[in-house]
C-alpha positions as CSV (number, residue, x, y, z in Angstrom):
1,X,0.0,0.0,0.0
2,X,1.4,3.6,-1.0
3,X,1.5,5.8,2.5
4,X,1.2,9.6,2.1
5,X,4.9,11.2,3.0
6,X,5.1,13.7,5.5
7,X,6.2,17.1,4.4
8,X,8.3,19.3,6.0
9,X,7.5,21.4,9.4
10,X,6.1,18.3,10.2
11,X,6.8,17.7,13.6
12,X,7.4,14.1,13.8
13,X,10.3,15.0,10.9
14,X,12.8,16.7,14.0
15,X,11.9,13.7,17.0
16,X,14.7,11.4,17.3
17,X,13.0,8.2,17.1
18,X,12.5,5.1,18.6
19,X,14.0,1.7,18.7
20,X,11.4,-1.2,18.2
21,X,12.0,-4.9,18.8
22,X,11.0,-7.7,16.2
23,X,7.5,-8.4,18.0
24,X,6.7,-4.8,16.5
25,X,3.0,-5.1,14.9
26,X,2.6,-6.2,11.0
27,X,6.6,-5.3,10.6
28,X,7.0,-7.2,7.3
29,X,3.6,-5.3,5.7
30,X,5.1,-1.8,7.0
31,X,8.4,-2.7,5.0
32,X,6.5,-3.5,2.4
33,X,4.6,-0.7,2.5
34,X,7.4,1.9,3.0
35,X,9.4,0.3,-0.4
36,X,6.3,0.7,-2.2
37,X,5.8,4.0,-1.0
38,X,9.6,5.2,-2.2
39,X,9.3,3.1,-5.3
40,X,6.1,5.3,-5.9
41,X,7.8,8.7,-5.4
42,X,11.0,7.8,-7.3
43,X,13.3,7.7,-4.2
44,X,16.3,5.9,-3.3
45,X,16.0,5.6,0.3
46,X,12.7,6.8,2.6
47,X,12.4,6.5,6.5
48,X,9.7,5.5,9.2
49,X,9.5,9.2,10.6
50,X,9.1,10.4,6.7
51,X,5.3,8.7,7.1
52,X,4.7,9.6,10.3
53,X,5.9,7.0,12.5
54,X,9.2,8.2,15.1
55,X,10.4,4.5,15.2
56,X,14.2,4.0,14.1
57,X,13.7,2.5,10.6
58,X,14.4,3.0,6.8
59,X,14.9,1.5,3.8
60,X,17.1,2.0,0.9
61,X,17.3,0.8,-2.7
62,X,20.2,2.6,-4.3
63,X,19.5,1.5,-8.0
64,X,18.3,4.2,-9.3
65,X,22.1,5.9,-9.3
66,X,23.8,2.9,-10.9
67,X,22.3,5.1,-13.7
68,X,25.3,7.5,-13.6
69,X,27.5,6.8,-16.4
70,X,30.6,8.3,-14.8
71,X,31.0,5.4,-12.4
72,X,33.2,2.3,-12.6
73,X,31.4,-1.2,-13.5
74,X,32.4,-1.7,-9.5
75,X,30.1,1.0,-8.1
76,X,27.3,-0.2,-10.8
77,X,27.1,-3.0,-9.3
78,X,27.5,-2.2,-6.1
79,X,24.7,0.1,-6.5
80,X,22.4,-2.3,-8.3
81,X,22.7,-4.4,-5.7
82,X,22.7,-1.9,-2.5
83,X,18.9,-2.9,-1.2
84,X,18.6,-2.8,2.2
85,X,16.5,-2.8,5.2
86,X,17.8,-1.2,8.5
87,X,16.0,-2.0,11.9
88,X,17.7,0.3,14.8
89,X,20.8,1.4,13.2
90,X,23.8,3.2,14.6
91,X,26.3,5.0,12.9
92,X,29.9,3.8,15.1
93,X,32.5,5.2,12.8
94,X,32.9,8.0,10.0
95,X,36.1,8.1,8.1
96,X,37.5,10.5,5.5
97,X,37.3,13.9,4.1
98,X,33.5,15.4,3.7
99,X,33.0,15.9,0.5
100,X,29.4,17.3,-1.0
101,X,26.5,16.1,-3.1
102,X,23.7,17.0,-4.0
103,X,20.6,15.9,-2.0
104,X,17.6,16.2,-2.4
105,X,14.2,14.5,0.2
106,X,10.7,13.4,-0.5
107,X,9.6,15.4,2.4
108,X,11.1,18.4,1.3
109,X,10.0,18.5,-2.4
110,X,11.7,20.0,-5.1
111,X,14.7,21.8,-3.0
112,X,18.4,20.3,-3.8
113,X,21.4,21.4,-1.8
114,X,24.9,20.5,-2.0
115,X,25.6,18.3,1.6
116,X,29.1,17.7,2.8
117,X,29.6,14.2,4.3
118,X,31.9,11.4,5.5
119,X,32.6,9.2,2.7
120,X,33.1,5.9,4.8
121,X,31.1,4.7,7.5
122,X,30.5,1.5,9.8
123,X,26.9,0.9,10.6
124,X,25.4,-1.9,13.1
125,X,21.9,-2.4,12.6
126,X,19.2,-5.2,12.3
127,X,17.6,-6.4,9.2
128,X,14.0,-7.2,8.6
129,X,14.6,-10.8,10.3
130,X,16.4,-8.8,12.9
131,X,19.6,-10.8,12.2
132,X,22.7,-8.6,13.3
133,X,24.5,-6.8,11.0
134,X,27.6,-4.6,10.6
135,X,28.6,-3.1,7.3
136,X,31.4,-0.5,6.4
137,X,30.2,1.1,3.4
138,X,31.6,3.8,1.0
139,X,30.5,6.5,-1.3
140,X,27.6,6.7,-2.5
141,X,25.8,3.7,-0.2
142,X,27.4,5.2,2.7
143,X,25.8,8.9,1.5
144,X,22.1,8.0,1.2
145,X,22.2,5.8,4.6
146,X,23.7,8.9,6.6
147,X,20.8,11.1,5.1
148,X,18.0,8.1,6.2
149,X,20.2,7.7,9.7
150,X,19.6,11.7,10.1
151,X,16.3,11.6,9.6
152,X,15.7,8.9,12.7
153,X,17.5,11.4,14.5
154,X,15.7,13.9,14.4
155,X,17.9,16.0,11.2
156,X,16.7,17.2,8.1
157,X,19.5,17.8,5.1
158,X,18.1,21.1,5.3
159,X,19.3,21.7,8.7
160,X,23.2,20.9,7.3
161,X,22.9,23.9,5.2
162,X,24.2,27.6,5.9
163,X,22.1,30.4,7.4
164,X,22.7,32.0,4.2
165,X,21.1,28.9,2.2
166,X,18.6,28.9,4.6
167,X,17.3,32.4,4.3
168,X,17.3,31.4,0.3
169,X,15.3,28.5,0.5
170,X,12.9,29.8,2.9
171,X,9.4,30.7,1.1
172,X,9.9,27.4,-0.5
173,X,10.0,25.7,2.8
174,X,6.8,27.5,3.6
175,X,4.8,26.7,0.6
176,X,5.5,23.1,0.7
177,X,4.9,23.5,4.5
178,X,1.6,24.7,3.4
179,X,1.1,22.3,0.3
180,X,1.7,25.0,-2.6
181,X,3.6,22.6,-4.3
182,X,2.5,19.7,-6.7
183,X,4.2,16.8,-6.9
184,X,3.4,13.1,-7.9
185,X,2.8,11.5,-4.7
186,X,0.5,11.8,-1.9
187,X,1.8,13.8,0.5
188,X,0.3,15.2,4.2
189,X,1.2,18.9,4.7
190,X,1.4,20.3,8.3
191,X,-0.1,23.7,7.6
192,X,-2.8,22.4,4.5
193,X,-6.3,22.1,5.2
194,X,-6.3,18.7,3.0
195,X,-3.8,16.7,2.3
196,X,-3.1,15.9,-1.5
């Protein structure tokens, strides 16, 4: 089933959510539901708080940017094959020198900004069968998990922009805050009298 995505200035999007333990109710359909849901909105990676529900999980299919034909036959694959499922996650180790991409959300419609990041991380987390699981990953992978970890916690990509960018941005925030913005997915805006 396709879930509506929160937009931003929801509150649920800035609460640092919480762990759940594998007796959580109709877990499997909710995973389900969540990929459908990203697949649906064209996304690579889409978290629990991102449809209303504070509970540390998100899911990631990174295929979509095996499309980039500036990338070794390595990271294609890599890519093509990066689908994952992450059950209370946390980040242990960040390696390297940021460096910045640009990142876009589904929450936050329409707005891109270059992020600077780590680009290696070690992760332990659960997967759907809440088998234990550590991964050091790189690039790319490592990229879109850090921007679904920061959602859990609480952080927008928005928030890792400057004051400056901010200020920019800001009457774009507001109209998707209050649903001035079509996209094509269903979406439920904090400030709109329906959702859409």
């Amino acid at each position: 089933m396709i879930l509506p995505i929160v937009a931003y200035g929801s509150p649920v999007l800035k609460k640092k959510a919480k762990e759940i333990s594998n007796d959580y109710p109709e877990l499997d359909q909710l995973i389900e539901d969540m990929f459908e849901t990203m697949y649906n909105a064209n996304g690579v990676g889409l978290a629990a708080p991102q449809i209303g529900l504070s509970i540390r999980l998100f899911v990631i299919d990174a295929k979509p940017f095996a499309q980039d034909e500036n990338l070794s036959e390595e990271e294609v694959k890599e890519l093509e094959s990066f689908k994952r499922v992450f059950i209370n996650p946390e980040i242990v180790e960040e390696h390297g020198i940021d460096w910045d991409f640009n990142e876009g959300c589904l929450s936050i419609p329409d707005v891109h900004e270059d992020i600077f990041r780590k680009p290696e991380i070690k992760i332990n987390y659960v997967d759907e069968n809440f088998v234990e699981k550590t991964e050091v990953l790189n690039g790319l992978p490592a990229r879109v998990v850090q921007h679904e970890y920061d959602h859990i916690e609480g952080i927008l990509f928005t928030d890792r922009i400057s004051n400056l960018k901010k200020r920019l941005i800001k009457s774009r925030l507001t109209n998707i805050t209050k649903g001035k913005i079509d996209v094509g997915y269903k979406m439920k805006y904090p400030l709109a009298k329906k959702m859409r």
